[in-house]
C-alpha positions as CSV (number, residue, x, y, z in Angstrom):
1,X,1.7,16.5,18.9
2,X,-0.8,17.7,16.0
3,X,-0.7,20.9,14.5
4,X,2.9,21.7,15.7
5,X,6.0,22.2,13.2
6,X,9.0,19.6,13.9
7,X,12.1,20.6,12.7
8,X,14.0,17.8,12.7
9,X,11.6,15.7,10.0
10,X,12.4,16.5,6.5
11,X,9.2,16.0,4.9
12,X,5.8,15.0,4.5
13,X,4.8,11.3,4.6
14,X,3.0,9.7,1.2
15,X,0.2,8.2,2.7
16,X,-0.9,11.2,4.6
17,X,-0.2,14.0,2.0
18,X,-3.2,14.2,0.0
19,X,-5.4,14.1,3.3
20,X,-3.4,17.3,4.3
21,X,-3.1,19.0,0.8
22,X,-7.0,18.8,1.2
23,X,-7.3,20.5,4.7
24,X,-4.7,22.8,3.9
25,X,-6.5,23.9,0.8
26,X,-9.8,24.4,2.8
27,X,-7.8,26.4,5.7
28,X,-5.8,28.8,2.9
29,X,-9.5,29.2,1.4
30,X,-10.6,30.3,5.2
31,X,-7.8,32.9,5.4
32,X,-7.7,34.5,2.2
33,X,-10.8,35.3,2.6
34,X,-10.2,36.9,5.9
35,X,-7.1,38.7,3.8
36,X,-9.4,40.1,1.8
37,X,-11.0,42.1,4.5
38,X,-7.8,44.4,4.3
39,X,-7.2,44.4,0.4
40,X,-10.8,45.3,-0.3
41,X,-10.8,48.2,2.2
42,X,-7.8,49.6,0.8
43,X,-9.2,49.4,-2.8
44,X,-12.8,50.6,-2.1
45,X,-11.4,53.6,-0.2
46,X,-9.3,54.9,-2.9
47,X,-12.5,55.2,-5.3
48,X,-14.1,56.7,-2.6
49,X,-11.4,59.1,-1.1
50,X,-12.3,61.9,-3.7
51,X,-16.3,61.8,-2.5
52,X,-15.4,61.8,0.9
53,X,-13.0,65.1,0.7
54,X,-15.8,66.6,-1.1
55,X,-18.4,66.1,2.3
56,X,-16.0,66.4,5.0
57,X,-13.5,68.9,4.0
58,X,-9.6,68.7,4.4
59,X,-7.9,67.8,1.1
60,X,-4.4,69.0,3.2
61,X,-5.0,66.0,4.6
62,X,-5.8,63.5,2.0
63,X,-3.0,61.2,2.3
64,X,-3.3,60.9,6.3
65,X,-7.1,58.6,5.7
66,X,-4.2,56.1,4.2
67,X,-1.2,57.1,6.1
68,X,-3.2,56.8,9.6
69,X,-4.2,53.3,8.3
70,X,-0.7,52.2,7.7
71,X,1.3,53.9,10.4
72,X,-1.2,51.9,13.1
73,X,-0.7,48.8,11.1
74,X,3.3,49.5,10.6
75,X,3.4,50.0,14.6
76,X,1.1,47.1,15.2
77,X,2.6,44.7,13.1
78,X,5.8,43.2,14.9
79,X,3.5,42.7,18.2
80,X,0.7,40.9,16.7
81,X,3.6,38.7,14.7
82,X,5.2,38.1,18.3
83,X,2.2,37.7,19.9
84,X,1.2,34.4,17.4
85,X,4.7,33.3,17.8
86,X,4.2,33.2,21.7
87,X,0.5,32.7,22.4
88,X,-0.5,30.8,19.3
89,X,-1.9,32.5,16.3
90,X,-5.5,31.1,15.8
91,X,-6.1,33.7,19.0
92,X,-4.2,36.5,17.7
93,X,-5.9,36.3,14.2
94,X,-9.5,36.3,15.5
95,X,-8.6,39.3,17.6
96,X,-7.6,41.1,15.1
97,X,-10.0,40.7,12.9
98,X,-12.6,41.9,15.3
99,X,-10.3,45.0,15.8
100,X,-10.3,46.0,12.2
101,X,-14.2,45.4,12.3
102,X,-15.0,47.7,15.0
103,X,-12.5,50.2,13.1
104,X,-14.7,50.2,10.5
105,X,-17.9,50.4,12.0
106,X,-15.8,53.4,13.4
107,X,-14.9,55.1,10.2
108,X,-18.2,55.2,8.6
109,X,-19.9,57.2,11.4
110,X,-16.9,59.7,11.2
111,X,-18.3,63.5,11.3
112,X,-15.0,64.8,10.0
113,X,-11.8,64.7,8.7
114,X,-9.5,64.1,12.2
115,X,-12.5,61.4,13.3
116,X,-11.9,59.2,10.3
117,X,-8.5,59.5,10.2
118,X,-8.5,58.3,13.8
119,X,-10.6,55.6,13.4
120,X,-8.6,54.4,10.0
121,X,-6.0,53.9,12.5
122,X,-8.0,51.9,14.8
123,X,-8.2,49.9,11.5
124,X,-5.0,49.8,11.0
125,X,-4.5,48.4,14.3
126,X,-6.2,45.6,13.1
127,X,-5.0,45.0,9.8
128,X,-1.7,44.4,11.0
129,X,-2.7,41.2,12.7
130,X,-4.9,40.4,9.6
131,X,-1.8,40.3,6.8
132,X,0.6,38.9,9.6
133,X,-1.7,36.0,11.0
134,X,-2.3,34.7,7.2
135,X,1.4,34.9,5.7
136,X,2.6,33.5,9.1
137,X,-0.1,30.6,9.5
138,X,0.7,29.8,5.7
139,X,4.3,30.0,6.4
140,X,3.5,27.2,9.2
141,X,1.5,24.9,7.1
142,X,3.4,24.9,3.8
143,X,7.1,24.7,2.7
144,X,8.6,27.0,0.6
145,X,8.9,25.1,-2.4
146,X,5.1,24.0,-2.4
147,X,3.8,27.3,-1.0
148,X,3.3,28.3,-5.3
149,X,0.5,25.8,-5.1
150,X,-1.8,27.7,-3.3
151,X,-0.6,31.4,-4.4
152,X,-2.9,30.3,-7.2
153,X,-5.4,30.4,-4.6
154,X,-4.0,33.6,-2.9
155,X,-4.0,35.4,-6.1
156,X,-7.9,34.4,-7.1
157,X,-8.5,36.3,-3.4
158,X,-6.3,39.1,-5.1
159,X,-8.0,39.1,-8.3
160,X,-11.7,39.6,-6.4
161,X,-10.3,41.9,-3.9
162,X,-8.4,44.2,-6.6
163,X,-10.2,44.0,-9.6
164,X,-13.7,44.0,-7.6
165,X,-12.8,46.7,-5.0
166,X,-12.9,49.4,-7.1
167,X,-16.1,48.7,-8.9
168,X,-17.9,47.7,-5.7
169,X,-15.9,51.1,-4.1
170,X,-17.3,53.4,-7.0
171,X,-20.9,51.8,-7.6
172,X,-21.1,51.9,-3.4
173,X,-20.1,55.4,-3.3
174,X,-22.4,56.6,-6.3
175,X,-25.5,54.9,-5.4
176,X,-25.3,54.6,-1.1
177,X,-22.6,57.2,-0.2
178,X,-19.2,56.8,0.7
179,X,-19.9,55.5,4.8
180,X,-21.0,51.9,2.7
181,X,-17.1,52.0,1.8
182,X,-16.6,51.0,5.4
183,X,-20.0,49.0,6.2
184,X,-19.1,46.6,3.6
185,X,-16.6,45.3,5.9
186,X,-19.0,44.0,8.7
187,X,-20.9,41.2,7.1
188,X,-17.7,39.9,5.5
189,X,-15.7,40.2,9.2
190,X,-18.6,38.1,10.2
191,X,-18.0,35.2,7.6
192,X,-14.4,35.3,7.9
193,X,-14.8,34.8,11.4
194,X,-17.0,32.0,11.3
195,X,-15.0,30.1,9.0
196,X,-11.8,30.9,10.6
197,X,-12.9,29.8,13.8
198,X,-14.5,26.6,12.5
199,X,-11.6,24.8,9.7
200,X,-8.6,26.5,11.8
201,X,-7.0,24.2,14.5
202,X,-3.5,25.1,16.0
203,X,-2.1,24.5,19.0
204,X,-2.5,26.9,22.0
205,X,0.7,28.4,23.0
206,X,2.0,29.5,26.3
207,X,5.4,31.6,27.0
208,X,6.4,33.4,30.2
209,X,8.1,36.0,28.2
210,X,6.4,39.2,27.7
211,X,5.6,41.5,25.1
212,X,8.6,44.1,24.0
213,X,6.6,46.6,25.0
214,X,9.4,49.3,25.0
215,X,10.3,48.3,21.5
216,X,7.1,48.7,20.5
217,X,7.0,52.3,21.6
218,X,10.6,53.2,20.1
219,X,9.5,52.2,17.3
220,X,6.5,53.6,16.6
221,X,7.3,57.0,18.1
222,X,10.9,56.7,15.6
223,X,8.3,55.7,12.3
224,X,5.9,58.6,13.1
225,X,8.5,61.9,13.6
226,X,9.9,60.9,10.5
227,X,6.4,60.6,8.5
228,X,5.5,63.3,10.0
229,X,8.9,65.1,8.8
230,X,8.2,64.1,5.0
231,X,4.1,65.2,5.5
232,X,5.0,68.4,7.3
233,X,8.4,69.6,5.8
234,X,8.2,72.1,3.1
235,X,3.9,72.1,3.2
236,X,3.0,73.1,7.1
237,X,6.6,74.4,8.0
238,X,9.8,75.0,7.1
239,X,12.0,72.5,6.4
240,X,14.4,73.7,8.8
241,X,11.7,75.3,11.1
242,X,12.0,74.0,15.1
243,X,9.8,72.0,14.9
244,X,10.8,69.9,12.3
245,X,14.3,69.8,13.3
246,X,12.8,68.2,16.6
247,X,10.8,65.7,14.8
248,X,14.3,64.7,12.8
249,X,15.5,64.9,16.4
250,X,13.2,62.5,18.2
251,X,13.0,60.3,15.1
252,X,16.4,59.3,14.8
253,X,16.9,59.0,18.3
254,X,13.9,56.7,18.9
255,X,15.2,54.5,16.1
256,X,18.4,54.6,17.2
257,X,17.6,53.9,20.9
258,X,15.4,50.6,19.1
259,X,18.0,49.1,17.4
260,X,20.3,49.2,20.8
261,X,16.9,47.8,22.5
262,X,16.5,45.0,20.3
263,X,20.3,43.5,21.3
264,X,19.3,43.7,25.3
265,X,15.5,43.1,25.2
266,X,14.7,39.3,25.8
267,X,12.1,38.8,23.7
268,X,12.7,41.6,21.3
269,X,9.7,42.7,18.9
270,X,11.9,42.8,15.7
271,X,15.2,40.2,16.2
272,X,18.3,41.5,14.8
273,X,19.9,38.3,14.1
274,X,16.6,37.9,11.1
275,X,18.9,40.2,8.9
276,X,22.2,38.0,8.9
277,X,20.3,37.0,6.0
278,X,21.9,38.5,2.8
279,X,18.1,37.8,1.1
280,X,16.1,38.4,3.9
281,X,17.3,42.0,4.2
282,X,17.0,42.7,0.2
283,X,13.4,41.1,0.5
284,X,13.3,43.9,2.8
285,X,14.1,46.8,1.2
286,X,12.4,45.3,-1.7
287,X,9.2,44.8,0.3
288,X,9.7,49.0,1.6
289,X,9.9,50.4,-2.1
290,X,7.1,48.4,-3.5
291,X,5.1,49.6,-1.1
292,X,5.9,53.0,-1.2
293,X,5.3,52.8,-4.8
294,X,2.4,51.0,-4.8
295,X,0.1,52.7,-2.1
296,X,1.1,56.0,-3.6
297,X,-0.2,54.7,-7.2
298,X,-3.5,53.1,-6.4
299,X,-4.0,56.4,-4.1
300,X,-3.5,58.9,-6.8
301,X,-4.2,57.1,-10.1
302,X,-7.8,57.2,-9.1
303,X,-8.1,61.0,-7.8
304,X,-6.3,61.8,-11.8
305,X,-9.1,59.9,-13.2
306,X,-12.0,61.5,-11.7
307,X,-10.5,64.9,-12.0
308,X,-8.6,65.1,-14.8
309,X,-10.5,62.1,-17.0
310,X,-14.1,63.1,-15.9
311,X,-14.8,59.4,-14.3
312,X,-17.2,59.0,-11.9
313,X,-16.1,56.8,-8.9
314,X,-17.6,53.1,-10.5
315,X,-15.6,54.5,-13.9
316,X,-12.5,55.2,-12.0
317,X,-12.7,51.6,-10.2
318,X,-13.2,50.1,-14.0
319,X,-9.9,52.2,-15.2
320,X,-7.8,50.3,-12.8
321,X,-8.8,47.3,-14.5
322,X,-5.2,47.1,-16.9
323,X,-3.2,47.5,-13.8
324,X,-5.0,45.1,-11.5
325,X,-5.5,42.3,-14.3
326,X,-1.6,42.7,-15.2
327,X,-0.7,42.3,-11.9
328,X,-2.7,39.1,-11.0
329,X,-1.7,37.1,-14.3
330,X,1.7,38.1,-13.2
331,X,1.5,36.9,-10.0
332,X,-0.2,33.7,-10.9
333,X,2.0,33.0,-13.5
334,X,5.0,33.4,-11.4
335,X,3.9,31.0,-8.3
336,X,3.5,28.4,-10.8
337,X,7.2,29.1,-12.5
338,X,8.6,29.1,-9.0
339,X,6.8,25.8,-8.0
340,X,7.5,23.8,-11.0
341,X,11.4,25.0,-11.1
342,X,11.9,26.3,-7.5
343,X,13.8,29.4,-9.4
344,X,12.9,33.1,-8.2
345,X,15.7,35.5,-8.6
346,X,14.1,36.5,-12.5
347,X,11.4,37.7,-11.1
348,X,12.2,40.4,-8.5
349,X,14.8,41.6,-11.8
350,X,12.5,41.6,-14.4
351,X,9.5,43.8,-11.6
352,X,12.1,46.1,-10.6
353,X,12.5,47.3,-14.3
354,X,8.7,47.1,-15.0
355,X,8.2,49.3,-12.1
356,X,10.8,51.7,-13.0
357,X,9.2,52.0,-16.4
358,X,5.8,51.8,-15.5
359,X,6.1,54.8,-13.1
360,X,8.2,56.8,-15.4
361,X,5.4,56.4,-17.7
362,X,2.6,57.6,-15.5
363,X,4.5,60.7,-15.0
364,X,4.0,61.8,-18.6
365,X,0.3,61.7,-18.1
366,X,-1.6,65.2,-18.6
367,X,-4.5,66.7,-19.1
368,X,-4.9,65.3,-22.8
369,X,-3.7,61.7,-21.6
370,X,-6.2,59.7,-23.0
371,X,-7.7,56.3,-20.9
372,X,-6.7,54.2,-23.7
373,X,-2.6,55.6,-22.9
374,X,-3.3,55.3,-19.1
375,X,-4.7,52.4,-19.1
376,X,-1.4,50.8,-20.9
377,X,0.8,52.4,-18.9
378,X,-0.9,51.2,-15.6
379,X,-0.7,47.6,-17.0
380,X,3.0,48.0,-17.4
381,X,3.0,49.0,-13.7
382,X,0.8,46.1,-12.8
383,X,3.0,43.6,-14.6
384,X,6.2,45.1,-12.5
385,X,3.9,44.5,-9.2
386,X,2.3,41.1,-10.1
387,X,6.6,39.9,-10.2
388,X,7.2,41.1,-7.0
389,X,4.1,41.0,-4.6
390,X,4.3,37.5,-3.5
391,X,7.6,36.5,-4.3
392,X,9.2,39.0,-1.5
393,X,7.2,37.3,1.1
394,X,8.1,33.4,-0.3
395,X,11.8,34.3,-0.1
396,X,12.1,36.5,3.2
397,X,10.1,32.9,5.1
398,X,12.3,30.6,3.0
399,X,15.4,32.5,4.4
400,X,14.9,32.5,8.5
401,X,14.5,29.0,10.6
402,X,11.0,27.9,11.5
403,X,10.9,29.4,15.0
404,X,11.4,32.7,13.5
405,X,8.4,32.5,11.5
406,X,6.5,34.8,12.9
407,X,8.6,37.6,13.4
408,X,9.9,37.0,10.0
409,X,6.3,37.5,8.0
410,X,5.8,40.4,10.6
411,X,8.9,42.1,9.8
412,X,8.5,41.7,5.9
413,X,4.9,43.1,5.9
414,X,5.9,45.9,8.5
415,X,8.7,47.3,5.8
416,X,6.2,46.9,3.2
417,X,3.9,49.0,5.6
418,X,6.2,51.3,5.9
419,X,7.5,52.0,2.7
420,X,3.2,53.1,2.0
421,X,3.4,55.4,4.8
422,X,6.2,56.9,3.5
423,X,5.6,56.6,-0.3
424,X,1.5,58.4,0.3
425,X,3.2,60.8,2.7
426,X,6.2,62.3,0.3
427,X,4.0,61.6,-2.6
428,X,1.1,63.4,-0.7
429,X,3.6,66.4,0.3
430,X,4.9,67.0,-3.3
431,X,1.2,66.4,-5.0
432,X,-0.6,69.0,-2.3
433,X,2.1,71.3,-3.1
434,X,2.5,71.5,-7.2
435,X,-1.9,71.7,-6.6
436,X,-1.5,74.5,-4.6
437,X,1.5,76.4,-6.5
438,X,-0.5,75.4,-10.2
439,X,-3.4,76.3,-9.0
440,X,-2.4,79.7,-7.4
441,X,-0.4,80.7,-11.0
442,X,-3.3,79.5,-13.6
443,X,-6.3,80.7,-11.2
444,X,-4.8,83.4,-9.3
445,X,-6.4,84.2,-5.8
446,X,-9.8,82.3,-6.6
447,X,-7.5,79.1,-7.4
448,X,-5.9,80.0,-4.1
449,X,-8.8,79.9,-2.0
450,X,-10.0,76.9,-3.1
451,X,-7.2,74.6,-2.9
452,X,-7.6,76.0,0.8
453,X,-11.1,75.5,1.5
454,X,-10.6,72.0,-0.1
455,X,-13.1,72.1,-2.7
456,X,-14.7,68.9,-3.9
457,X,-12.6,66.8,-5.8
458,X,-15.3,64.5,-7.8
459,X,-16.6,64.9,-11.6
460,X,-19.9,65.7,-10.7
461,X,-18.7,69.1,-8.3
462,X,-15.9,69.8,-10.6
463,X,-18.7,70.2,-13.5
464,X,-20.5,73.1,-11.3
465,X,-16.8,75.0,-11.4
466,X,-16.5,78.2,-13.4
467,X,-14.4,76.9,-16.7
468,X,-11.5,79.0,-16.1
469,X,-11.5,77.3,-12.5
470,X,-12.4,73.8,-13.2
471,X,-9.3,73.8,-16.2
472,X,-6.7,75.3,-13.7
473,X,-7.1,72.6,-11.1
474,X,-7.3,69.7,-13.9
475,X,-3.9,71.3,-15.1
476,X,-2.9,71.4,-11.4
477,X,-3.8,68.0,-10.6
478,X,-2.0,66.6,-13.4
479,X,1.3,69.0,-12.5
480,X,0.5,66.8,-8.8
481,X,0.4,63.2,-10.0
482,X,3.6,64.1,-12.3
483,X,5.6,64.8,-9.3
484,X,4.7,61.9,-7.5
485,X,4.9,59.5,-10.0
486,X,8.4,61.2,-11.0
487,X,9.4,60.6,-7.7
488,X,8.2,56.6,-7.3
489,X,10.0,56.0,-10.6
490,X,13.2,57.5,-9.1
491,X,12.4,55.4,-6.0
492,X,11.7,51.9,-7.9
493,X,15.2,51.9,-9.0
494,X,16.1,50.9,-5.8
495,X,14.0,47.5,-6.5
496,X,16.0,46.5,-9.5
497,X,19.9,47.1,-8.0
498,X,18.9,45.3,-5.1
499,X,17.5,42.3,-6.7
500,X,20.5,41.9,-8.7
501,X,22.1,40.9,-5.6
502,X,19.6,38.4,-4.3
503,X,21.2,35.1,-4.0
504,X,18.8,32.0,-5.3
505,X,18.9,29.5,-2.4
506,X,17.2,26.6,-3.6
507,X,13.7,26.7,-1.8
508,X,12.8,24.0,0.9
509,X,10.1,21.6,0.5
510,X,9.5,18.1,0.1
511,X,9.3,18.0,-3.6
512,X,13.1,20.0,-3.5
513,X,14.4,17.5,-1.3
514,X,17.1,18.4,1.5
515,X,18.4,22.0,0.7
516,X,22.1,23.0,1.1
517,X,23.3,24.7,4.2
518,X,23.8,28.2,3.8
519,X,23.3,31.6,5.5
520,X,19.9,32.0,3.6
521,X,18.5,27.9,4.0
522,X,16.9,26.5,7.0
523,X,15.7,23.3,7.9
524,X,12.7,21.3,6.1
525,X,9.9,21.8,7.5
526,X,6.9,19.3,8.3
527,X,2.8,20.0,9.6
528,X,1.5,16.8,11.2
529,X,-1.9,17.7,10.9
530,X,-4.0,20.5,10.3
């Protein structure tokens, strides 16, 4: 039957392979550039995040415009992963796309802060099926051990999407206003649903097993009490105030009561049995602290740039430059290592250590940091990211069986979701308050009063400040982003002790040949047709 995955050939035939290579080629080219729907948001929000603060008010709750994004798309992303695996994932990925659409349609006729925080998530919702659908159909299409071929591809789609965001972020937001941040998304939707719809052709799928539906709301009500725990605790109440005791409460028995779910349910949204696999559960936690990390870097960096450097949102975008460049070459440069050797382990090693360092270095950054020093340190950071980004994902597909697919690309990207809600929520709590204690000591009750009637954030307002104020919050945002970035380099270490213990299971392919039986290898794949 075309298009479907047998599991009992061990390879793709001669005659046909370059006909395929061709169509696969022109179906990754489809999907990354519906990927990039997702990665440009998140890049051309962050230039903009300081603008939008200053119109709508509510810098308390800064980091819930990214952690409303990523909780919906944490939630969402085991059922749109299950969904593909039941019901076929052409349907699933077109759906979600126009979700995300309409989310940001949404966002950029929000009147205030709670409205576009609410409509991020509706985004959310939708990204979840947008970063699930592509890992998962390129899981399907390509083995392991040939999947390098086309992260050359994948990271060209990175390179515009990261290194273009931010300028087209900050020129947007200086010249048309922030709301173009989200409008950008529409025509581009449109085109990636066009092509998606036209070069993808996969089999419809039918199951009579339903959705996990109880899962789905175990887990999502376990993930937010304990983000809202880390974004409350300490800032909005007392750490061992009622009501966060009950958050703790219903947290950890929501994620309890999952875990005992997932063994009973018959169909269940995130299968236990995935994390047998010694390598799929470090490309796990892996995947959780690079994404805490991460989203708490590319939220912040920015906001210390335009407050403490004096760049305007198109400069800011530019700054990122070191970091974003590092981390493509890196990433390029390590799909084509893997390919040609079918070696991996060196890679998460050698990121965990650049992260550690690259963090750590951040957090000496102050108020006479020049963008010269910045600007090296983010490239360190970049090169830890660029090691680790894609190679997660490779290993965590290479180590589950075919018919776990699905749930295996959802559950990697959901613990990289995850560990962003959690990194931009404790990184938010800690930043908001060293502001609001710096701010309070240099500025006294005039410093005070602003931090709580969330002054403008951007270079242009901050300019318009009274010096004594406009120095005390520079200082304060500095004292902010060294906390955070303190914190992520703490965090990071994580990344290097667990990929010391990452076993290098020779990845499947055709070009590998047959691949040894072990808890982490599966069964060589082959895609008729395309």
């Amino acid at each position: 039957m075309a298009d479907t995955v047998e599991s009992a050939t061990t390879g793709i035939q001669p005659e046909t392979e370059g006909k395929q290579s061709k169509s696969v080629r022109v179906v990754v080219l489809a999907l990354m550039i519906a990927m990039m729907l997702a990665m440009l948001d998140n890049m051309i929000v962050g230039t903009a995040m300081p603008t939008i603060v200053g119109e709508l008010g509510g810098l308390e709750h800064l980091s819930w415009v990214v952690t409303g994004y990523t909780l919906a798309t944490a939630a969402s992303t085991p059922v749109w992963g299950k969904i593909g695996d039941m019901y076929g994932r052409k349907g699933s990925f077109l759906t979600s796309i126009v979700i995300f659409l309409i989310g940001s349609a949404l966002s950029g006729m929000a009147q205030n802060m709670g409205q576009l925080i609410g409509f991020r998530a509706v985004q959310g919702l939708g990204a979840g099926g947008l970063m699930v659908g592509v890992m998962a159909i390129i899981g399907d299409l390509v083995p392991p051990r040939e999947r390098g071929k086309y992260q050359g591809m994948m990271a060209g789609v990175m390179a515009l999407a990261m290194i273009g965001g931010p300028l087209v972020g900050g020129t947007i937001t200086d010249n048309w206003g922030w709301r173009w941040a989200f409008y950008i998304n529409l025509p581009l939707g449109v085109v990636a649903l066009a092509l998606v719809s036209a070069v993808l052709h996969l089999p419809k799928k039918r199951a009579k097993a339903g959705i996990d539906y109880l899962g789905v709301v175990l887990l999502t009500v376990g993930i937010t009490s304990i983000v809202l725990v880390t974004t409350w605790g300490g800032s909005e109440y007392a750490w061992t105030s009622a009501r966060i005791m009950e958050l703790i409460g219903i947290g950890v028995a929501s994620l309890v009561g999952f875990v005992f779910w997932q063994t009973k349910a018959a169909e269940p949204v995130l299968p236990l049995h995935i994390f047998r696999s010694r390598n799929f559960t470090l490309m796990a936690c892996i995947g959780f602290i690079t994404g805490f990390v991460m989203f708490g870097a590319t939220l912040y960096l920015p906001l210390y740039q335009q407050s403490v450097q004096g760049a305007s949102a198109t400069n800011s975008g530019l700054l990122l430059l070191p970091m974003l460049s590092a981390m493509l070459v890196t990433s390029m440069v390590a799909g084509r290592v893997t390919t040609n050797s079918g070696r991996y382990k060196v890679f998460p090693v050698i990121g965990g250590a650049l992260l550690i360092v690259g963090m750590y270095l951040l957090s000496t950054m102050d108020t006479g940091t020049t963008r010269l020093t910045s600007g090296i340190y983010m490239a360190v950071l970049g090169l830890g990211m660029g090691c680790l980004m894609q190679i997660t994902m490779l290993v965590a597909q290479n180590s589950v069986e075919m018919k776990d697919m699905g749930v295996a690309s959802s559950s990697a990207t959901l613990f990289r979701t995850l560990g962003s809600s959690f990194g931009v929520a404790i990184m938010g709590a800690l930043f908001n308050d060293r502001v609001k204690h710096v701010m309070a000591e240099r500025a006294g009750a005039a410093g005070k009063h602003m931090t709580e009637k969330s002054a403008a954030l951007d270079a242009k307002s901050l300019k318009k400040l009274p010096p004594v104020i406009r120095e005390a919050y520079q200082h304060a945002v500095s004292a902010g982003t060294h906390s955070a970035f303190l914190l992520g380099a703490g965090i990071a270490v994580l990344v290097l002790v667990a990929a010391v213990f990452v076993k290098e299971v020779p990845l499947r392919g055709a070009g590998a040949g047959p691949s040894p039986k072990s808890e982490d290898a599966a069964p060589v794949p082959m895609v008729e047709a395309v």
